[in-house]
BAPA-781506 format. One record per residue (C-alpha): residue in three letters; x, y, z. Coordinates in steps of 0.25 Angstrom, whole numbers, padded with zeros to 4 digits, always signed. Layout:
N
AlaXYZ
...
***
This chain:
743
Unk+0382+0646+0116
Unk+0382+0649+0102
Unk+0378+0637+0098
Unk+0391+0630+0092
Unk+0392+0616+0090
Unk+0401+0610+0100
Unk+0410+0597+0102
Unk+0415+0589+0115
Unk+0427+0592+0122
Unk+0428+0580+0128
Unk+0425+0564+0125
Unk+0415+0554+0134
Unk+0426+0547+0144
Unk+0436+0558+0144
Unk+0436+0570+0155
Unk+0436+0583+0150
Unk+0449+0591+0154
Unk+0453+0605+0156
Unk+0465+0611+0159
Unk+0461+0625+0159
Unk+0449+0631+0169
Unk+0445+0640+0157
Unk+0442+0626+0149
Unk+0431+0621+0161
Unk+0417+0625+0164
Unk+0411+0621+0178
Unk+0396+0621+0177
Unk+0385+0616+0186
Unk+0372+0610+0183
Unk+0360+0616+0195
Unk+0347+0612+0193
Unk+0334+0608+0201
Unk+0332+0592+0199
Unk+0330+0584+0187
Unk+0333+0598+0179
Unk+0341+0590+0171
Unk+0356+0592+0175
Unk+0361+0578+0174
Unk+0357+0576+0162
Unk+0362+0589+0156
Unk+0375+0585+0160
Unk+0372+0571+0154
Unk+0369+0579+0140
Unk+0381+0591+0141
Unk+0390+0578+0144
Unk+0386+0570+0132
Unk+0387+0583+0124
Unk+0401+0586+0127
Unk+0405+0571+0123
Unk+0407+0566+0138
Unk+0396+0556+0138
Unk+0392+0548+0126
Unk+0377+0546+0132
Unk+0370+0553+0140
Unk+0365+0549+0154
Unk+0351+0547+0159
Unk+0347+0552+0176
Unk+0335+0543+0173
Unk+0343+0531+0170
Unk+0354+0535+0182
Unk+0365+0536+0170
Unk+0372+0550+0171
Unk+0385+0555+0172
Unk+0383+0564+0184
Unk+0371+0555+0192
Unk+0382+0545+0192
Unk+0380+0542+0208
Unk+0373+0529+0211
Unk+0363+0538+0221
Unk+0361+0547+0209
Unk+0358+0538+0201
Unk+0348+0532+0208
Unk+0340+0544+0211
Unk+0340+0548+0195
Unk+0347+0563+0202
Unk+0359+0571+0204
Unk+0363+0570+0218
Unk+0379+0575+0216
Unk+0385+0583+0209
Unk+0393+0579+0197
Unk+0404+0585+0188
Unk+0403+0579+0174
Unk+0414+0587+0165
Unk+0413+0588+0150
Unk+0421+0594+0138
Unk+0414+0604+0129
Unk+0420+0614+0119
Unk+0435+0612+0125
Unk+0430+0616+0139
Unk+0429+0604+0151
Unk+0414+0607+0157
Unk+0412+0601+0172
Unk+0396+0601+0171
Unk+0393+0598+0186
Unk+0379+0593+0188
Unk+0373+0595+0201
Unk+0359+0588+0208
Unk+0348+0596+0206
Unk+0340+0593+0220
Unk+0341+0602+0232
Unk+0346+0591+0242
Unk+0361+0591+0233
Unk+0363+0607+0233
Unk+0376+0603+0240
Unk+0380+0596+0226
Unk+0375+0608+0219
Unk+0382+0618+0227
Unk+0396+0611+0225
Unk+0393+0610+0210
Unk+0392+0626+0210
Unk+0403+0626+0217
Unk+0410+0619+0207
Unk+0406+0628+0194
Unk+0406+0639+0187
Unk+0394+0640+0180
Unk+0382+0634+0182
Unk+0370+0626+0172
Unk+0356+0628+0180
Unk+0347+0614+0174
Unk+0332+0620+0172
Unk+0322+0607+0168
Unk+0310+0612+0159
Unk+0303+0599+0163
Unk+0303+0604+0177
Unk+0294+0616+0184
Unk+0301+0629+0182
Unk+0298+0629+0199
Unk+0309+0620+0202
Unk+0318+0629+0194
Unk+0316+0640+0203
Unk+0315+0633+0215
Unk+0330+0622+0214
Unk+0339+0633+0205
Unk+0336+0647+0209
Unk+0344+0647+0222
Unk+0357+0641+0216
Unk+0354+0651+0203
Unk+0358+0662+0214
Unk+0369+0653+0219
Unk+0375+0654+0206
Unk+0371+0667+0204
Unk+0379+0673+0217
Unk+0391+0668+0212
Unk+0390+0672+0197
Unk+0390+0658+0192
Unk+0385+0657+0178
Unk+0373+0650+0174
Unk+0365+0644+0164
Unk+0352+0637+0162
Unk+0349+0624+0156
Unk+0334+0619+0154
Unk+0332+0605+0151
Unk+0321+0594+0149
Unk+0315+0604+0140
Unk+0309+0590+0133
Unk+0300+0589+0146
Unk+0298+0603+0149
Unk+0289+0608+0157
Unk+0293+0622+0154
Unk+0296+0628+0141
Unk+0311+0634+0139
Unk+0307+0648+0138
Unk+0299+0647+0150
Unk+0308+0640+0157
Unk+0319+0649+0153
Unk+0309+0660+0158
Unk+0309+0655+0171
Unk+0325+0653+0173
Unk+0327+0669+0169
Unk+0316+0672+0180
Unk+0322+0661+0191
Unk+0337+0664+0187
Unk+0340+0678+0180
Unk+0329+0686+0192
Unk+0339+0697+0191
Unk+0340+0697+0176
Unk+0330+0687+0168
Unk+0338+0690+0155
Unk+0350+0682+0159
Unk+0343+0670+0159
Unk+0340+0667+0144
Unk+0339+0655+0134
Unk+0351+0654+0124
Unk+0344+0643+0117
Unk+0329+0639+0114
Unk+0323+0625+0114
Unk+0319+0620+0100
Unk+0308+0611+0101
Unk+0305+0600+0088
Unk+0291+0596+0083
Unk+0282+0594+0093
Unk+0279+0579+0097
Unk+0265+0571+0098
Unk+0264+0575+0112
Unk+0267+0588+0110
Unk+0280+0590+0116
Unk+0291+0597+0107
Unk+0304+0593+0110
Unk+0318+0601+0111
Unk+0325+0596+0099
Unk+0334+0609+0101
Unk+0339+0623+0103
Unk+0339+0637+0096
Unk+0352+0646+0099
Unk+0346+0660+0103
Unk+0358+0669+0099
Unk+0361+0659+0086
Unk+0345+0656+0084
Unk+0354+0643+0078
Unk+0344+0629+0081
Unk+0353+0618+0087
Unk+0346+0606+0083
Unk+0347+0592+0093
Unk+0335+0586+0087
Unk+0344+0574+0081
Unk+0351+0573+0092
Unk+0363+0581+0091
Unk+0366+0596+0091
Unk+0363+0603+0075
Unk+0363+0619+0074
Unk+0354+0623+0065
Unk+0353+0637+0059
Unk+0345+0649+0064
Unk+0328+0644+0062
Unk+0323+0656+0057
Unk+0310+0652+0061
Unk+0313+0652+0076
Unk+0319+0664+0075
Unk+0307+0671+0080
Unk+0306+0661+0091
Unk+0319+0664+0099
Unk+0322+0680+0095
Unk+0316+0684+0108
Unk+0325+0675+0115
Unk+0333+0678+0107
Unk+0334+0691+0108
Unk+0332+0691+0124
Unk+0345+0682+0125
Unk+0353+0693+0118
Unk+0349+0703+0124
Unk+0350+0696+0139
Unk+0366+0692+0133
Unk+0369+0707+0128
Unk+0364+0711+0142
Unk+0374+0702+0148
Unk+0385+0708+0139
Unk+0398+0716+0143
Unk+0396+0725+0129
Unk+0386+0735+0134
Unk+0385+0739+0119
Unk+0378+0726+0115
Unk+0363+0728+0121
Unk+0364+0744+0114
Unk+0367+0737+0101
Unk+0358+0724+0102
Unk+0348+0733+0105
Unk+0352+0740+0093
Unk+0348+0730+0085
Unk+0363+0727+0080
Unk+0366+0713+0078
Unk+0373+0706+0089
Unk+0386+0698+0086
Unk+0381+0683+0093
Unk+0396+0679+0095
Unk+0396+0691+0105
Unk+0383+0687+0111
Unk+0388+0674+0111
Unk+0399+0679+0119
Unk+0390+0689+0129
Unk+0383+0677+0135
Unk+0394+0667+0138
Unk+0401+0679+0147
Unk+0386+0683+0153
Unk+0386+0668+0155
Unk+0399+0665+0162
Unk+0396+0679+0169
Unk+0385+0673+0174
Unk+0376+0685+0172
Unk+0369+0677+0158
Unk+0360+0663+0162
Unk+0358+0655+0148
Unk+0346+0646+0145
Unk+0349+0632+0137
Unk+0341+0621+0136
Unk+0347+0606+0138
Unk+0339+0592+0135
Unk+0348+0580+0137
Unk+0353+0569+0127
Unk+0343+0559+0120
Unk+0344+0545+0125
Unk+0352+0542+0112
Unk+0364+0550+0116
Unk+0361+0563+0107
Unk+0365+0576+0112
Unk+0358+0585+0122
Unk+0350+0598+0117
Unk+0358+0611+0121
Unk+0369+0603+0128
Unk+0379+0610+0117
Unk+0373+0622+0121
Unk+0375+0621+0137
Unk+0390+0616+0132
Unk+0394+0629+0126
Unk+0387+0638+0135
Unk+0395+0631+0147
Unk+0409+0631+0138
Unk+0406+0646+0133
Unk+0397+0651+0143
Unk+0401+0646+0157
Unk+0414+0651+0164
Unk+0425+0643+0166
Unk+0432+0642+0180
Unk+0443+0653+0176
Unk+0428+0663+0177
Unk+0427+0660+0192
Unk+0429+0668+0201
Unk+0441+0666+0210
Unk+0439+0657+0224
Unk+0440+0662+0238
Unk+0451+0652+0245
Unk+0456+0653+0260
Unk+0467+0644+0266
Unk+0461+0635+0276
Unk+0463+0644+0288
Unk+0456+0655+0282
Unk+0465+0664+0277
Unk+0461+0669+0263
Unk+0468+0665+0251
Unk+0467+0671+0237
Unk+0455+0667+0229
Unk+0458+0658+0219
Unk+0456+0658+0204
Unk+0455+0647+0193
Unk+0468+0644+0191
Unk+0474+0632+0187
Unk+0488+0637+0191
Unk+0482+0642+0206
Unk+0481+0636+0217
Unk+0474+0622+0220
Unk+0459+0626+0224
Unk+0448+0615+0222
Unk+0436+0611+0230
Unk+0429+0600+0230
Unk+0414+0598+0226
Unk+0410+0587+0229
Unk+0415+0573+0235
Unk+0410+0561+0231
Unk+0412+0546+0237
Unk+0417+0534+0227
Unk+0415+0520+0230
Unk+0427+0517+0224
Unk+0437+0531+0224
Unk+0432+0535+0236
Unk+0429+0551+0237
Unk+0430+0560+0225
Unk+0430+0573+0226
Unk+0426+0582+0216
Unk+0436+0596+0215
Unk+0433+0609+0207
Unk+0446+0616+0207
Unk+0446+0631+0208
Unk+0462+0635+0206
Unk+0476+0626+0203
Unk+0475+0614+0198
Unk+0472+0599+0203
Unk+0480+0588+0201
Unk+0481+0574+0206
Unk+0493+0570+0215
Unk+0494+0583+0223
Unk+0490+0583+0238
Unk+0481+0594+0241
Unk+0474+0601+0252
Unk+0460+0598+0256
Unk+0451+0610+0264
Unk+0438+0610+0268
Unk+0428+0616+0278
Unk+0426+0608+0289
Unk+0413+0607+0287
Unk+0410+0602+0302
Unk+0396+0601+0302
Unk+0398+0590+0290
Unk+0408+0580+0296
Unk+0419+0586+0302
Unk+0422+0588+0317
Unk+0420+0603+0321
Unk+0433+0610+0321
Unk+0440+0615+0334
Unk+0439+0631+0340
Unk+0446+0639+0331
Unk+0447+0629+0320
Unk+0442+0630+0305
Unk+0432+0621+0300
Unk+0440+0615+0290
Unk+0445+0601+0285
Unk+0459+0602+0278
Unk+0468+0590+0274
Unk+0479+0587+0260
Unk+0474+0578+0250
Unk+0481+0573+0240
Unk+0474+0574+0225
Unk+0473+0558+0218
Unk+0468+0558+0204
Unk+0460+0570+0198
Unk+0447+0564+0189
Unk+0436+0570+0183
Unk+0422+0565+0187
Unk+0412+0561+0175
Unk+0400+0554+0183
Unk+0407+0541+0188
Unk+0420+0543+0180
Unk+0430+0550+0186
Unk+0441+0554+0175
Unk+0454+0556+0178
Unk+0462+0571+0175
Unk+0474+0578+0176
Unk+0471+0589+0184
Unk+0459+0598+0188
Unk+0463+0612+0185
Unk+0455+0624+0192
Unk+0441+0626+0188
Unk+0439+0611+0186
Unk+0434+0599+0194
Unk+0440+0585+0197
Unk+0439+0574+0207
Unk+0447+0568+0217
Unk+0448+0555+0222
Unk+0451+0552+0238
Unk+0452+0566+0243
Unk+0449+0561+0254
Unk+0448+0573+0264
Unk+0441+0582+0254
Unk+0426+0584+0258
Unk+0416+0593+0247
Unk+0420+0608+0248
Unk+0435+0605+0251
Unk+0444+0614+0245
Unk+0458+0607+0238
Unk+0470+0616+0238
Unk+0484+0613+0238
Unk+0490+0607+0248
Unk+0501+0618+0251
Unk+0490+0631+0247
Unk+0477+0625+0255
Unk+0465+0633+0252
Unk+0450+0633+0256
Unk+0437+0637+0248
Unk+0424+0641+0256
Unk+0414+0629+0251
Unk+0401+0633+0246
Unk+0390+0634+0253
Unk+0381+0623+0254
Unk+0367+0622+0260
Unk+0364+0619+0275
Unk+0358+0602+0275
Unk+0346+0603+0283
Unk+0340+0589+0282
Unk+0345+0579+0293
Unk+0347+0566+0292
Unk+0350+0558+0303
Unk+0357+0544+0301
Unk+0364+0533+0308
Unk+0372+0520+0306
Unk+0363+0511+0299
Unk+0371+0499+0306
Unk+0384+0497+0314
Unk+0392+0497+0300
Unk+0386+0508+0296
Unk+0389+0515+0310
Unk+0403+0514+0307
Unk+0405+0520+0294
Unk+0394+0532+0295
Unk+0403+0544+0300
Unk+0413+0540+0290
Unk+0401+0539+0281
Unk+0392+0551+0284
Unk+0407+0560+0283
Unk+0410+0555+0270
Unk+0396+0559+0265
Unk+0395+0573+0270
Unk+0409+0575+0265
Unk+0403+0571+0251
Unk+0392+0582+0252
Unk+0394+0594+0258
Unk+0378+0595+0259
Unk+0377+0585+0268
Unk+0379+0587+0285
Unk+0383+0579+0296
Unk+0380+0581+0310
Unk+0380+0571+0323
Unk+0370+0580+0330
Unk+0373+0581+0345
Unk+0362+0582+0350
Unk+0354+0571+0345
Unk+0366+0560+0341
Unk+0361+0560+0325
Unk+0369+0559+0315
Unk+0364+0569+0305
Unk+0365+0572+0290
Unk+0360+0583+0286
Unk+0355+0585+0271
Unk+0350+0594+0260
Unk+0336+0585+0257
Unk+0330+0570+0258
Unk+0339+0568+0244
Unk+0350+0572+0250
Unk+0350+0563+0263
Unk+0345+0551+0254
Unk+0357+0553+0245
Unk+0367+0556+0256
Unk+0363+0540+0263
Unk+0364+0536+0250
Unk+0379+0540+0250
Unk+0381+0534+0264
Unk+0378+0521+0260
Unk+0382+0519+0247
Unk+0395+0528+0246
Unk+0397+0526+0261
Unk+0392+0513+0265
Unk+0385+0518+0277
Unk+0370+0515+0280
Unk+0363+0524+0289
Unk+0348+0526+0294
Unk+0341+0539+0294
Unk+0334+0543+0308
Unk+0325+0555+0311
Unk+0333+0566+0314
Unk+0333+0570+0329
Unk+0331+0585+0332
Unk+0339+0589+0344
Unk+0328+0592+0355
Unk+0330+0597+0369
Unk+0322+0594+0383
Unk+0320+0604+0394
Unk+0312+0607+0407
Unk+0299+0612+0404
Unk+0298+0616+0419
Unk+0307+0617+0432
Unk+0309+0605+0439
Unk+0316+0596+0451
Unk+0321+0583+0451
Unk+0328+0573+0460
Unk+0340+0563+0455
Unk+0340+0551+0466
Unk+0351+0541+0462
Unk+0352+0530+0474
Unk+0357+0518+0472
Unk+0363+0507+0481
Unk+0370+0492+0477
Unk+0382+0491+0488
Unk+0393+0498+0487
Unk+0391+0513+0482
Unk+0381+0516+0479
Unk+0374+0528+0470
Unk+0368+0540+0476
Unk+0364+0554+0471
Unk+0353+0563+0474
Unk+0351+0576+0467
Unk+0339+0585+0466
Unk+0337+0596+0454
Unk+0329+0607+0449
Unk+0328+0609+0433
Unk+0323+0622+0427
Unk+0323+0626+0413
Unk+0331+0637+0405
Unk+0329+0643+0395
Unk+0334+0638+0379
Unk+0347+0635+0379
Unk+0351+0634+0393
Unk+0356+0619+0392
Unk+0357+0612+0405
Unk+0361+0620+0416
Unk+0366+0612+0429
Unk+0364+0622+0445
Unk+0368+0616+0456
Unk+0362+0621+0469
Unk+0365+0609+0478
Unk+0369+0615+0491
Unk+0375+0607+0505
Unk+0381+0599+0496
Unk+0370+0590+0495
Unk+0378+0585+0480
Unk+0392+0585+0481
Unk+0399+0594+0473
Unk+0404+0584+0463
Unk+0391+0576+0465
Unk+0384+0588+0457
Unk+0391+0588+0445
Unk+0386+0574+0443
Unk+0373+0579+0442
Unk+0375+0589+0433
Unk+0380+0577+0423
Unk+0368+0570+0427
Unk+0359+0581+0422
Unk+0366+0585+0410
Unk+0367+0571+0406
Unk+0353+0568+0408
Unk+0348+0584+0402
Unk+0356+0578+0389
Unk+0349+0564+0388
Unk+0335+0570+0390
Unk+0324+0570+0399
Unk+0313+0567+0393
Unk+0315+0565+0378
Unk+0329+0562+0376
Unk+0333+0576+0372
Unk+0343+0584+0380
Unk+0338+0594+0393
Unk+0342+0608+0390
Unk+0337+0621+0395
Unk+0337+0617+0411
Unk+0344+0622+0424
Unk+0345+0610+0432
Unk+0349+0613+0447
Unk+0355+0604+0458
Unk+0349+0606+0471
Unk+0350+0595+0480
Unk+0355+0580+0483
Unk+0361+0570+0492
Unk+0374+0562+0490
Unk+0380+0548+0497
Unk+0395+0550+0501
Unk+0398+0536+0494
Unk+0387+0535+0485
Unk+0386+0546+0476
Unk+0395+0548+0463
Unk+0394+0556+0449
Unk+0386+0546+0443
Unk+0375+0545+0453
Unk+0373+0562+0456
Unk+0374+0561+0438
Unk+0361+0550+0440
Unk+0355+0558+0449
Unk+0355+0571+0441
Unk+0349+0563+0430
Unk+0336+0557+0438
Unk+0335+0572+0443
Unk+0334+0578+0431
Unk+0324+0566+0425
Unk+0315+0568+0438
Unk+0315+0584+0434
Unk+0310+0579+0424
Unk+0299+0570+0425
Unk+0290+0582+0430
Unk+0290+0594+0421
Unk+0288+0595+0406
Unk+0301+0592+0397
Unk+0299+0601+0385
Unk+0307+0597+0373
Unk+0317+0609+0365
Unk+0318+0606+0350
Unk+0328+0615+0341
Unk+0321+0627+0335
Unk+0331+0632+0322
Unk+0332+0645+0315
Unk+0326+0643+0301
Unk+0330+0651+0288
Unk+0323+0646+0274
Unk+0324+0654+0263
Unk+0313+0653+0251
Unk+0309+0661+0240
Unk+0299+0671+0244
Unk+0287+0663+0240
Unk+0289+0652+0250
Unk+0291+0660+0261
Unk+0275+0658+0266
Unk+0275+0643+0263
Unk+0290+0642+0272
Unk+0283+0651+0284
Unk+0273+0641+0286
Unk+0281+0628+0284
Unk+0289+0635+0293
Unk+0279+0639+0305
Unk+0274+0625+0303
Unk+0286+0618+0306
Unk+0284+0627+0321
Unk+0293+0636+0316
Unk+0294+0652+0317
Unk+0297+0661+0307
Unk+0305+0672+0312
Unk+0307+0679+0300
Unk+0307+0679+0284
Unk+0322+0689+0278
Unk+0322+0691+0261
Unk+0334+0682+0256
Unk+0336+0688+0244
Unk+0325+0691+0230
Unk+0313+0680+0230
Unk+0318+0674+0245
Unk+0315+0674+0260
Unk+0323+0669+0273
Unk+0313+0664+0282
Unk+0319+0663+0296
Unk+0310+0654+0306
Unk+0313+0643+0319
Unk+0309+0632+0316
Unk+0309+0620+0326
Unk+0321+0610+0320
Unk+0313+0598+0320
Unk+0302+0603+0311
Unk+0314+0608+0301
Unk+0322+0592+0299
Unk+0315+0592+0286
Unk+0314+0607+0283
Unk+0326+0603+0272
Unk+0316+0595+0262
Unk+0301+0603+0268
Unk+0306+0617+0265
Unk+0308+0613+0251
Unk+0293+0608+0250
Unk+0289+0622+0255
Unk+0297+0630+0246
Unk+0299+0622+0232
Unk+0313+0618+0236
Unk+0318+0634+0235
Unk+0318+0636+0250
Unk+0331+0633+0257
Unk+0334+0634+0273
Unk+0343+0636+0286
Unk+0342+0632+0301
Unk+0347+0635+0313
Unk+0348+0630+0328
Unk+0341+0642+0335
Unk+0337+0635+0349
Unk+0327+0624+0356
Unk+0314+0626+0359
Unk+0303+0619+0367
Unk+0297+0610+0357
Unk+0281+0613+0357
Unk+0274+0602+0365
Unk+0264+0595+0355
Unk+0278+0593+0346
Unk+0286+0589+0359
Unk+0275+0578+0362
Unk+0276+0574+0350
Unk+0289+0572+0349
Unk+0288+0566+0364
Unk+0278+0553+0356
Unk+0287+0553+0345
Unk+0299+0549+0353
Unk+0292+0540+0362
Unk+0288+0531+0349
Unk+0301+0531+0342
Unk+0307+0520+0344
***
């Protein structure tokens, strides 16, 4: 940050080490889409002398879009850990995809560092800055993580730097506008034929020194008197925003003054406010030329992780429990400690099989040692539901192969992964992403971090008889993968449903089945779970007579239905008197009606909310059994029937969408044309509403991808089962037609 020239600490080929958690910096790259990230990494990767040439996301060629899906689509999907050495430090930059339907990516990325590099595009409208990063600016926020900005494609912009820069202090520092501040100011050369004027560098604002990449490689320049004028309000603003952040309350009285101030101890004022995190730089980045020279600012961005950004040893310690419960202390950074890693993500190879990615927060991990592997059971994802009284928890020991560390494709082998860095594992085959890693003698949990609710269903089944064999295994293994994702066989209508975050990430997780997986499946329209009931009382009469030498079948019963109110299942009365139905002989028609209440009457969908009550009926001494009274209880309660209105019952659920203040009219209305009733708006904190509505379930399948139509993709929302409701009649006949056409 005070604009020294710096050198590689490592070489293209070799993996950085470090063997001191004071020596790594864990950052994460967040950003809306095509801000820019990859190829920021790209650039800070060929800076620091770990690739010799630059990738492209264009021609499907980087270091972190090195998956075959994401190659294709020309977009992060995953994250990816793509480590680099700079100035004697071992920098894992974590780049992290940029669209909504891979939060669950981003979220393990935060989770995994210590500071944070928020990717702003110039090229893009400053909107989409407000509406993809101001929620996961607070995220950071709440837990004091330190951030920065980078603005990129300043060579296609859209929106000047100062304006841009404008709008980040508004979007991010609300509280305090002057802790968002440039530390360098773009310097445009002569002005082309069409007009444009192209960043061929940067001036430093507390040095005024010019750092020149016009020919292609970093020069320093001395102060340009002539732009002097240009930046001392900037200049001026960022000094003063620095000495505000400072811990010598003296400073602003003699600034202000007019007494000259020292810039070493500026220098050193901002990097504590940065690693504080109460001080948000500016820089700009533009990525390498096409004939490998160097990125503009990526020597900058460099220094102000190595200096700026706090190692692991900054964090705060981790809250741990045994995997009972109890409560352990938390645990620090220490290399000596006890073993504490978690794993981020878990990925399938073709060849190695899974690899799991570890951040290890205290002791040390080394290869050969059997360790214990804890995790929440995560039922609702692919686990079986545990017993009464039973944690939901997964546990198992592990033994540790060979430690490597991952740079795109490459997985570089280490010594050892000391606490505060990240590695992989091969074949840890019980370990799902979240899992906590302890030793096995000392086993240790971490609560996971919270990820969003999926709310997109996709319901699938075997494409073939093949298929059909392998698609638990296969569906397991992918959920395993992706903590975003949720499996559910759903009970009431026999789907085998994956939920998801968006269309993108649907399409990308059958992409995974089949190719990592080797399952095919077919997507079917999702079923919602309707009801039937009686829309009236009424009798019916079972006659099941039937002779063909020797015994024959015989059972007559006669019933009355009635309807109860919601919620009142199937309820079973039995008033036969003179024992017209043998005692035994009723129970059978019990079974006869629940079975048939639970195939249907009229649409297929289950009878609820209904007293049916035995009255009367006639047996044979030698002819009646279980199986004919269950017949007849069924042809009673079909004949009940055929003569009064069968209404169907579709699940209404409890709605809660949260939006910024100015979307809360346009959300109303969607809402109350989707048949839904708002019940109520509660303030969710500066600039947002919770609106609270019922909305009928099958007017909400899609509410995932429409709500961010309707609220420019800042809206976000939950749901809840609240009851069954009789499904208005033109909707019900509608429905009536269009499952009489389907084939």
């Amino acid at each position: 940050m005070g604009d020294r020239a710096k050198t590689p600490a490592g070489a293209a080929g070799r993996a950085p080490t470090a063997d001191r958690p004071s020596d790594i910096r864990n950052v994460v790259l967040v950003g809306h889409s095509g801000s820019g990230k990859t190829t920021l990494v790209e650039a800070l990767a060929q800076t620091a002398g770990a690739l010799n040439r630059a990738g492209r996301v264009e021609d499907g060629g980087t270091v972190s879009d090195h998956d075959e899906i994401e190659r294709r689509r020309h977009r992060s999907v995953q994250l990816s850990l793509v480590p680099v050495g700079w100035d004697g430090r071992k920098i894992n930059l974590i780049d992290t995809p940029g669209y909504a339907d891979f939060v669950g990516e981003l979220r393990a990325g935060l989770r995994a560092a210590d500071a944070a590099l928020f990717v702003v595009s110039a090229a893009q409208e400053a909107d989409a800055v407000a509406a993809s990063t101001r929620a996961i600016w607070e995220e950071c926020a709440a837990v004091g993580m330190p951030r920065a900005i980078v603005v990129t494609h300043l060579d296609t912009a859209r929106t000047g730097f100062a304006e841009l820069t404008g709008v980040c202090a508004g979007l991010f520092g609300r509280d305090d506008p002057d802790a968002v501040l440039p530390l360098y100011l773009p310097v445009h050369g002569p002005e082309a034929a069409d007009g444009h004027a192209p960043v061929t560098g940067l001036i430093g604002l507390l040095s005024e020194r010019i750092l020149d990449y016009s020919t292609g490689a970093r020069r320093e320049e001395p102060p340009d008197e002539g732009r002097r004028e240009i930046v001392a309000e900037a200049r001026a603003r960022l000094i003063e925003g620095i000495i505000a952040e400072s811990e010598d309350e003296t400073l602003m009285d003699r600034y202000l003054g007019g007494e000259p101030i020292d810039p070493g101890i500026l220098v050193g004022d901002l990097e504590n406010a940065v690693a504080r995190g109460a001080f948000h730089p500016v820089l700009a980045a533009a990525p390498a030329a096409e004939d490998g020279t160097q990125g503009l600012g990526t020597v900058e961005l460099l220094d102000l992780i190595t200096r700026g950004f706090p190692s692991p040893l900054e964090h705060g310690p981790r809250a741990v429990t045994t995997p009972d419960g109890r409560h352990r202390p938390a645990v620090a950074c220490d290399p000596e400690g006890p073993l504490v890693a978690e794993v981020v993500k878990t990925a399938a190879d073709p060849y190695v099989g899974r690899i799991s990615l570890l951040r290890v927060f205290s002791g040390t991990l080394r290869p050969d040692e059997t360790v214990h592997v804890c995790g929440h059971g995560l039922t609702d994802r692919t686990s079986p539901a545990p017993a009464p009284g039973e944690q939901d928890l997964h546990e198992a020991d592990d033994r540790i192969g060979g430690l490597t560390s991952p740079f795109g494709k490459q997985q570089r082998p280490v010594a050892h992964c000391v606490a505060g860095d990240l590695a992989c594992v091969a074949r840890l085959g019980h370990a799902e992403t979240g899992d906590t890693v302890s030793a096995k003698d000392d086993p240790l949990l971490m609560e996971p971090w919270t990820l969003p609710e999926p709310l997109l269903p996709l319901a699938v089944r075997a494409h073939g008889k093949a298929d059909e064999d392998r698609l638990s295994q296969g569906l397991a293994r992918l959920v395993a993968e992706d903590p975003a994702l949720r499996l559910e066989q759903n009970p009431d209508t026999g789907q085998m449903v994956l939920w998801c975050l968006g269309e993108a990430h649907q399409d990308v997780a059958l992409e995974r089945l089949r190719e990592r997986h080797g399952v095919r499946v077919d997507a079917v329209p999702y079923e919602v779970a309707l009801r039937e009931t009686f829309g009236r009382a009424a009798s019916g009469r079972g006659r099941h007579v039937k002779q063909s030498g020797g015994h024959g079948q015989y059972a007559i019963c006669e019933i009355d239905v009635e309807p109860l109110p919601p919620g009142s299942g199937v309820e079973f009365v039995d008033k036969v008197v003179g024992g017209a139905v043998p005692r035994p002989f009723v129970t059978s028609v019990e079974k006869g009606v629940r079975a048939q209440a639970a195939r249907g009457i009229a649409t297929g969908h289950p009878l609820v909310d209904v007293r049916v009550t035995l009255r009367d009926g006639k047996a044979h001494s030698v002819d009646s059994s279980d199986a004919a009274f269950q017949t007849a209880g069924a042809l009673a309660l079909r004949e009940a029937a055929a003569d009064v209105p069968v209404r169907l019952l579709e699940p209404v659920d409890e709605v809660g969408v949260l939006v910024p203040d100015e979307y809360v009219g346009p959300v109303m209305s969607d809402l109350s044309g989707r048949r839904g009733r708002v019940v109520g708006t509660d303030r969710a904190g500066p600039g947002r509403t919770l609106v609270r509505a019922e909305v009928p379930e099958a007017e909400i399948v899609r509410y995932a991808i429409e709500l961010r139509s309707v609220s420019h993709g800042t809206g976000r929302f939950d749901r809840t089962y609240a009851r069954h409701e009789p499904m208005p009649p033109h909707v019900a006949e509608k429905f009536r037609q269009e499952t009489a056409n389907s084939p």
